[in-house]
C-alpha positions in Angstrom: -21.6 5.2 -8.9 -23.7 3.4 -6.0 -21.8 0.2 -6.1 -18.8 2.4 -6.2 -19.7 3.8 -3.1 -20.2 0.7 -1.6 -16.7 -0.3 -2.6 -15.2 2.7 -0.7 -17.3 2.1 2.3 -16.4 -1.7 2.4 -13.0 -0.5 2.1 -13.5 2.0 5.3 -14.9 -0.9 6.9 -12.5 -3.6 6.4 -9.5 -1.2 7.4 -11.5 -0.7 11.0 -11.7 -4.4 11.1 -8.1 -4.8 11.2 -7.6 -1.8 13.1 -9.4 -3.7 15.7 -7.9 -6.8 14.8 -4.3 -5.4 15.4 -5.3 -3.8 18.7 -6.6 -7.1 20.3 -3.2 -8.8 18.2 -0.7 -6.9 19.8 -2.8 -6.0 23.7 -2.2 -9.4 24.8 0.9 -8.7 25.0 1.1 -5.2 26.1 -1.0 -6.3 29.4 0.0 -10.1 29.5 2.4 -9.4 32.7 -0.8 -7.1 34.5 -3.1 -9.1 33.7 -1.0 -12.4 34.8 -0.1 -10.7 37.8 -3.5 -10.1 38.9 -4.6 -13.6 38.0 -1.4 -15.2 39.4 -0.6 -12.8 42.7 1.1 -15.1 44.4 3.6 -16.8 41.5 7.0 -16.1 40.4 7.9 -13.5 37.8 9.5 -17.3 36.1 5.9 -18.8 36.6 4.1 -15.9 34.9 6.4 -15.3 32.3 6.1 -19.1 31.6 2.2 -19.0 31.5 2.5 -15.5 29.1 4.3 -17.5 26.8 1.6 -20.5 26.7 -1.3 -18.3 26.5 0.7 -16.4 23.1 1.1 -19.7 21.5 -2.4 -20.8 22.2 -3.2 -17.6 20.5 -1.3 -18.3 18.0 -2.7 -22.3 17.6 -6.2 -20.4 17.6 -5.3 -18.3 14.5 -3.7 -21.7 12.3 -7.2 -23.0 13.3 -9.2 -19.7 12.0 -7.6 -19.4 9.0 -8.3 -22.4 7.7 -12.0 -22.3 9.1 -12.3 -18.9 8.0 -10.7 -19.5 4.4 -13.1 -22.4 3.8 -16.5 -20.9 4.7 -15.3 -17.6 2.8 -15.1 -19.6 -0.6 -18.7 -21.5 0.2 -20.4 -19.2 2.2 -19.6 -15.6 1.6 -16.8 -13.4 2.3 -18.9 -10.6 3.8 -20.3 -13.6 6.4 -16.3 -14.5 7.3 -15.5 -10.8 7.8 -18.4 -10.1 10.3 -18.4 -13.3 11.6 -14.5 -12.8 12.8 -15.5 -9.4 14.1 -18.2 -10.7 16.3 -16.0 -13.6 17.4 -13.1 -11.5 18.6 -15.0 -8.9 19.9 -17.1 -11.3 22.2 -13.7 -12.5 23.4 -12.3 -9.4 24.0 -15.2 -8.3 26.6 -14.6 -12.1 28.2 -11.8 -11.7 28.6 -12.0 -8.9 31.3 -13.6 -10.6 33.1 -10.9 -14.1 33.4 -10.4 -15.0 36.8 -8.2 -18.0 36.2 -5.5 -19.2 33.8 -8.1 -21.7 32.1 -10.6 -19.1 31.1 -7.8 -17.3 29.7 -6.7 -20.4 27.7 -10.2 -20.7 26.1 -10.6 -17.3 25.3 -7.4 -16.3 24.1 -8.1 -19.8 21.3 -11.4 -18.3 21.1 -9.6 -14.7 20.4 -6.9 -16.6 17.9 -10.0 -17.8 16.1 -11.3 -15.1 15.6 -8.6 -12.9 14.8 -7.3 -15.1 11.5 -10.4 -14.3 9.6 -10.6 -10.3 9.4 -7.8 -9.2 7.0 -7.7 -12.5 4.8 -11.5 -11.8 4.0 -11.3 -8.0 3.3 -8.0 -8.6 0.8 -10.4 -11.1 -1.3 -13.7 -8.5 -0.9 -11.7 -5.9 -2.1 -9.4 -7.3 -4.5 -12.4 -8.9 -6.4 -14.8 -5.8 -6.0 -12.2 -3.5 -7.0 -10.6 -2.6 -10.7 -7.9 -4.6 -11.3 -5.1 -1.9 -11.7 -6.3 -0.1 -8.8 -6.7 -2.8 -5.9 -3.6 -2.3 -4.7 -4.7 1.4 -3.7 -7.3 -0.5 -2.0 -5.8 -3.0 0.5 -2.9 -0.2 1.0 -5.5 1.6 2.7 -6.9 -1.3 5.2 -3.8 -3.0 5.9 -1.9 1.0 6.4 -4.6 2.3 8.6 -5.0 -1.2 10.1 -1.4 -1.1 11.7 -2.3 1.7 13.6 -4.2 -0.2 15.7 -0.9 -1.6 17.8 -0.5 2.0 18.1 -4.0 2.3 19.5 -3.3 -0.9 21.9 0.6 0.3 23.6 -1.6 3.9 23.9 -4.5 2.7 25.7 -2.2 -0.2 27.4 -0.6 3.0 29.2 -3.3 5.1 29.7 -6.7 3.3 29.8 -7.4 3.9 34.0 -8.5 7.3 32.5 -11.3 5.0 30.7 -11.7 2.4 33.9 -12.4 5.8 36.5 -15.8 6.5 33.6 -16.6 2.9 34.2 -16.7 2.9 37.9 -18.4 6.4 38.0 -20.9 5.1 36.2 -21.5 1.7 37.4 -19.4 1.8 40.9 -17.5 -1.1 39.5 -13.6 -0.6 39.6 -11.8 -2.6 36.7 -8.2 -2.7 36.4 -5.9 -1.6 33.7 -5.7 -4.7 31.9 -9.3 -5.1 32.2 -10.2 -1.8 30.7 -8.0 -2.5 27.6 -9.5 -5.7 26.6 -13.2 -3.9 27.3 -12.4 -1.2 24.4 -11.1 -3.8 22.1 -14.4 -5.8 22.4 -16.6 -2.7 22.5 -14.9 -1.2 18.8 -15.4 -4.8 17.2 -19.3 -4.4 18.6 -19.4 -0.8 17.5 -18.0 -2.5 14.0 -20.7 -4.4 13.4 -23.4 -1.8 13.3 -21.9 -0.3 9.9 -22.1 -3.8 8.9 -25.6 -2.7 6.6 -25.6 -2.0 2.9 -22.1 -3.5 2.7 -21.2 -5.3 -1.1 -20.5 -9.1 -1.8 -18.3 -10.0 -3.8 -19.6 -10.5 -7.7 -17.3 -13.1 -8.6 -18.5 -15.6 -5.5 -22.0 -14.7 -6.8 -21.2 -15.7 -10.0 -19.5 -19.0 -8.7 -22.5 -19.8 -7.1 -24.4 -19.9 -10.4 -21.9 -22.8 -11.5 -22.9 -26.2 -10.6 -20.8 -28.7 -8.9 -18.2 -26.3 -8.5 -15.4 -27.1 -5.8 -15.6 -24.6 -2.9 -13.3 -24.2 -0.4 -11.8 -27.5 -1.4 -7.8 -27.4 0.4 -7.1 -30.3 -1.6 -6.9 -27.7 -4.6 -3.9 -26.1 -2.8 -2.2 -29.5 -1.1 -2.8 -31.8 -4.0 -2.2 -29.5 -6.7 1.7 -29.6 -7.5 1.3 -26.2 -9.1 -0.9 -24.6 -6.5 1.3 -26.3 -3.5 4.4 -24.8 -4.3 2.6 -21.3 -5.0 1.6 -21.8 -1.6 4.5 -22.2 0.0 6.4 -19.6 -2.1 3.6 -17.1 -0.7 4.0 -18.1 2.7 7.7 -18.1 2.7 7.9 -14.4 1.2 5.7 -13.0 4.6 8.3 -14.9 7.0 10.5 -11.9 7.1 7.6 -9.6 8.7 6.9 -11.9 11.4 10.8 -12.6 12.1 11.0 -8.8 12.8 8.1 -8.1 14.6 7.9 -11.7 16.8 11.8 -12.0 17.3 13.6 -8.9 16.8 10.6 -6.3 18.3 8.8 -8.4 21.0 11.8 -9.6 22.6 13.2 -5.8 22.8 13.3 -5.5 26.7 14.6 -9.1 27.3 17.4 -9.9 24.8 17.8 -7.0 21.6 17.5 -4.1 23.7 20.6 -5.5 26.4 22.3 -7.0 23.5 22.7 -3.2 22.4 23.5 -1.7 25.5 19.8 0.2 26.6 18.1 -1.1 29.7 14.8 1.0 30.0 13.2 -0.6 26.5 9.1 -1.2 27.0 8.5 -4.1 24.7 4.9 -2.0 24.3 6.5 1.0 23.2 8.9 -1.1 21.1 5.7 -3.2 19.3 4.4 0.8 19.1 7.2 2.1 17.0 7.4 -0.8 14.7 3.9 -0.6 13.7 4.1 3.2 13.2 7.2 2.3 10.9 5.0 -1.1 9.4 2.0 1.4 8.7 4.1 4.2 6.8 5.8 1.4 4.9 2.6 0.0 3.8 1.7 3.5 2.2 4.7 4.0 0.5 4.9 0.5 -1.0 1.4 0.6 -2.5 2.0 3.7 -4.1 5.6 2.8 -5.5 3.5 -0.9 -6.5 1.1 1.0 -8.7 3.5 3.2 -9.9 6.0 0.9 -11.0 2.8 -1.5 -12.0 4.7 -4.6 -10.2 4.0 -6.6 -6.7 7.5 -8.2 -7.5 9.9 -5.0 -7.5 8.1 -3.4 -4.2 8.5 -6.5 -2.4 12.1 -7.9 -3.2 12.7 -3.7 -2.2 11.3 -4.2 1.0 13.0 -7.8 1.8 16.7 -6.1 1.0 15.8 -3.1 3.0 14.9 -6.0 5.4 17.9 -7.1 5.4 20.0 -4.1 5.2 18.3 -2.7 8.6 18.9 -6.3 10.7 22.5 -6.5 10.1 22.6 -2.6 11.0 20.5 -3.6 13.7 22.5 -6.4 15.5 25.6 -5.8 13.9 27.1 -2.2 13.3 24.8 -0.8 16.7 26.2 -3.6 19.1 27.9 -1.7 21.8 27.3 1.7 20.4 26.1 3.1 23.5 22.8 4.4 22.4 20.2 5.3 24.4 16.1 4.2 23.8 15.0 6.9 21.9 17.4 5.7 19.3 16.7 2.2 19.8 12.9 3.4 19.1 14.1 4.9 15.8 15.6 1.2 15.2 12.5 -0.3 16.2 10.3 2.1 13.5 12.9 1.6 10.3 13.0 -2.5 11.4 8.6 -1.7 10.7 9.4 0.0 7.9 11.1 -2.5 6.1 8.1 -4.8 6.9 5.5 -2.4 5.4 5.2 -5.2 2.2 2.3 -6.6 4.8 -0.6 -5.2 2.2 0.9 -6.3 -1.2 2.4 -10.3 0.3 -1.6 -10.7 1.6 -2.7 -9.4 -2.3 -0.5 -11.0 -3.9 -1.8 -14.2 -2.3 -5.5 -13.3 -2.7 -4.1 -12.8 -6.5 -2.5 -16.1 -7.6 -5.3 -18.3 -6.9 -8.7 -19.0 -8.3 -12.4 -18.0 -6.9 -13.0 -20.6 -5.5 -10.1 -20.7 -3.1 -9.4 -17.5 -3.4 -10.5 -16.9 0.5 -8.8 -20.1 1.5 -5.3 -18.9 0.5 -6.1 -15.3 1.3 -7.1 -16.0 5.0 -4.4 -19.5 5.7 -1.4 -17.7 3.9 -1.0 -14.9 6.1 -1.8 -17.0 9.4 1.0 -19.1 8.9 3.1 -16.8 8.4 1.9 -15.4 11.9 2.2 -18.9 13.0 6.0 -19.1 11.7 7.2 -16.9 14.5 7.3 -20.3 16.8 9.5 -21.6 14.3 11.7 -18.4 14.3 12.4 -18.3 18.0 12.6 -21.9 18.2 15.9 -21.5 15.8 16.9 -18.7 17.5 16.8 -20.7 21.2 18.4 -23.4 19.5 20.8 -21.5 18.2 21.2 -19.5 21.8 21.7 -23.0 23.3 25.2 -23.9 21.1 26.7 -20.8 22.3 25.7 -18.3 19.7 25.2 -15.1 21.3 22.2 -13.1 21.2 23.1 -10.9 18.3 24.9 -13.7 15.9 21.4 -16.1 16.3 19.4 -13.7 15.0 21.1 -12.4 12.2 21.8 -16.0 11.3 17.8 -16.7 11.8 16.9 -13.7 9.6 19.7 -14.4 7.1 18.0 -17.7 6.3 14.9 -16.8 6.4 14.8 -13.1 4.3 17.5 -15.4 1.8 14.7 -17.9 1.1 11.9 -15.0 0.8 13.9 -13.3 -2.1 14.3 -16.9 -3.5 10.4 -17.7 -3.2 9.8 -13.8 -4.9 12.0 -14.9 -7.8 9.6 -18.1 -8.5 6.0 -16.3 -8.1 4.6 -14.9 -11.0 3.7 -11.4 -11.2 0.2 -10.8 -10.3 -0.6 -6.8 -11.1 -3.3 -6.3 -12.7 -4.1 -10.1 -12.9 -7.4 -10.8 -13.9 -9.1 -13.1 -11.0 -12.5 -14.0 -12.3 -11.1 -17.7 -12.7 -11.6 -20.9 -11.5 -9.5 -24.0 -10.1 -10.3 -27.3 -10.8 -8.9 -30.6 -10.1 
């Protein structure tokens, strides 16, 4: 009954973690242009936007880097360790980063951020997949990655209305802080606060037992790269979370500049946009851990989601072109496009599932960061595609086409992994 407790507690905590790690995911770019603007007063809207970009895809380079760091010391040093550690890291770099006065600082501490950031949710899947009952986890990392969402929610929120926060600050310490400045100071301060419920927290049993093994392998990436089995698991798993990132870094993020004009609405906040297809990501999440321990299968709720996927982008950019809608219904859009990415819980478990102990946190943390990562690939297609005369609409449903078409062909290869029992080891 006490270690139970602790389960449910570790769970509470991990599912803050990513709360907080959403928030500081998606605020960079709900205050990029403020924050730019302030930094940069005297460049071009071109020169700032140009800058916003580079500082996303340093982000970005920061989490490929995390996740392996992240993944290794988690499979030699401790998965609790990885999931604190990532807290601190972000949350020191969220407080820094109100306080950038030039576009090098930011650079640093938006790496520093990335980091950070790729170690929170891969090291809570493996704690709680491993601490947890095997035909109940999925009830477990339903809950951190479902509440976790919420936490873009949180960021467009306090994006729009955190001056309410910055006029406490300055009545308390005469300083004045911006917006932008405000946002990034809660994000840092609720990773802080984070870290206090950090005591009486459970490790996982299986990495304790490993650690009882001599000359066991650890952490070793060969095991995935060298492996022929474990390699094209690998890809298979990252290839089946493409279709997230294709709809929330493509179809979402670009709302204001490209999908909302392609369908005829003008007024679209990409922050309100981001805001809605979270909100749809989050209630997609619950549903689909529920329907995966009902129907006792990771495979079914998946390939589900990646047709719904599909469905929803050719409604999206086909059958709404030049419907005259306004932006509340493009915000619907925006929440059923989330929806059909709410598979984000059971891809990260069934990563966490199909590998041994030993690199259990490797996979669990890399996987889902290069999937994140993939979005440079995505919108690198679809400006390629833009660039031999494809319009807007036709790029992007060719781009999703190709890559929610190799998802369901990935699905079809990866074993089923419910109930899977994980106390296991790879070796060479």
């Amino acid at each position: 009954m006490k270690d139970q407790r602790k389960v449910l507690f570790l769970i509470f905590v991990a599912a803050l973690g990513y709360f907080v790690d959403i928030y500081d995911l998606v605020l960079f770019g709900v205050v990029k242009t403020e924050s730019l603007a302030h930094i940069l007063p005297n460049a071009s809207d071109i020169e700032r936007a140009v800058q916003g970009k580079f500082l996303f895809n340093v982000q970005m380079f920061g989490m490929l880097i995390g996740g392996l760091l992240w993944g290794i010391l988690g499979d030699k040093k401790g998965r609790l360790k990885v999931l604190f550690g990532s807290i601190l890291l972000y949350s020191l770099a969220n407080v820094a980063n109100a306080f950038v006065v030039d576009i090098p600082s930011y650079v640093v501490i938006r790496l520093l951020a990335g980091i950070g950031l790729a170690g929170e949710l891969g090291a809570g899947i493996t704690l709680i997949s491993e601490l947890m009952p095997k035909e109940t986890r999925g009830y477990g990392t339903m809950i951190v990655v479902t509440f976790g969402a919420l936490g873009a929610v949180a960021a467009s929120l306090v994006g729009a209305k955190g001056q309410a926060v910055g006029v406490f600050i300055e009545t308390m310490s005469g300083w004045k802080p911006a917006n932008w400045q405000v946002v990034y100071l809660i994000g840092g301060a609720m990773g802080l606060v984070l870290l206090l419920l950090r005591v009486g927290a459970l490790e996982s049993g299986f990495f304790k037992k490993m650690n009882e093994v001599k000359d066991m392998e650890k952490g070793n990436f060969k095991l995935i790269l060298f492996k022929k089995d474990n390699l094209i698991k690998y890809l298979h798993c990252i290839s089946i979370g493409i279709p997230i990132w294709y709809t929330v870094g493509l179809l979402v993020m670009n709302s204001a500049d490209n999908f909302g004009p392609w369908l005829g609405v003008y007024d679209i906040s990409n922050g309100k946009a981001v805001m809605y297809c979270y909100l749809g990501l989050s209630a997609g999440d619950l549903l689909a851990g529920f329907l995966s321990q009902w129907w006792k299968s990771r495979k079914k709720v998946v390939g589900l989601y990646l047709w719904f996927s599909l469905a929803m982008t050719l409604f999206f950019l086909v059958f709404m072109h030049n419907q005259n809608i306004n932006a509340e219904t493009y915000y619907v859009l925006c929440f059923l496009l989330g929806a059909g990415t709410g598979y984000w819980a059971i891809f990260v478990t069934i990563a966490a599932e199909q590998f041994g102990t030993n690199i259990r946190s490797t996979a669990a943390n890399t996987i889902p960061n290069f999937v994140r990562g993939s979005v440079n690939v995505v919108v690198f297609l679809f400006g390629l595609l833009l660039s031999l005369q494809f319009n807007e609409g036709w790029s992007a449903l060719i781009v999703g086409i190709l890559f929610i078409g190799l998802a369901l062909f990935s699905l079809s290869r990866l074993n089923e992994t419910f109930s899977k029992d994980l106390d296991y080891f790879e070796v060479s």
